[in-house]
N, C-alpha and C positions, 0 to 999 in steps of 0.2 A: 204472621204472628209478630207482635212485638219482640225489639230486643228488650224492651226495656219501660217503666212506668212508674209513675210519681203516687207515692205514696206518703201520706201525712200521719204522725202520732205522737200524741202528748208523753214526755217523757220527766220522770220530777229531777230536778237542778240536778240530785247528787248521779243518775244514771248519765244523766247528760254529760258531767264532768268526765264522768268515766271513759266514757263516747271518745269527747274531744280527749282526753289526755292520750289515747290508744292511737287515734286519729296522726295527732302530733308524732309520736312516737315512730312509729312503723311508716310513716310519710307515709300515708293513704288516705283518701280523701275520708267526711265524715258519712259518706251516704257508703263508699263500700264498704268501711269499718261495721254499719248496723245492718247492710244487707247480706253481710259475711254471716254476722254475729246470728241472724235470722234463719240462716240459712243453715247452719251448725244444729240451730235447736230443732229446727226442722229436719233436719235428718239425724238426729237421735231421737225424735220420738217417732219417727219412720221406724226405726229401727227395733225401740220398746211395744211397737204396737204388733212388728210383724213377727217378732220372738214372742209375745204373749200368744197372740193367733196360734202360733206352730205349737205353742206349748198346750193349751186347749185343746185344739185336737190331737193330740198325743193323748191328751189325758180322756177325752171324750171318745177313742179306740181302745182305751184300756190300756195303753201303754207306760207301764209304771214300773221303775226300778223295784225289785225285789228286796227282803226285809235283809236278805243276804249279802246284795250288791252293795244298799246303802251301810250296813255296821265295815263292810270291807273300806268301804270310799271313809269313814268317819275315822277309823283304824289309821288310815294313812295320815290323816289330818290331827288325830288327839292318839299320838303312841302308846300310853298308858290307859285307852278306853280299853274297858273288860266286853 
């Protein structure tokens, strides 16, 4: 397996600035700066997809907070809910 591979993508001026200014910044070069940057989005939507899934099936077992559970959890959060 590859360590590693060249990938090409049009990016508009102002992303790009952002790129380079980050790049400079943190002295990193500009390919790890957007393979970082890539990698981050990539595993927060890992993450939104695999919390959604879990939450699905929870809900598709029937698994639902009670009308009781939720006024307690709301109680905690708005003191003054009746």
């Amino acid at each position: 397996m590859r360590k590693s591979c060249v990938f090409a993508l049009r990016v508009d001026p102002k992303l790009m600035k952002r790129l380079d200014r980050l790049s400079r910044v943190t002295s990193r070069s500009l390919s790890f700066v957007a393979a970082d940057a890539i990698r981050e989005y990539l595993d927060w939507n890992d993450y939104q997809i695999r919390d959604t899934k879990k939450a699905l099936e929870e809900a598709d077992s029937g698994d639902f907070a009670s009308r009781r559970d939720v006024k307690r959890m709301l109680k905690k959060w708005i003191p003054n809910m009746n």
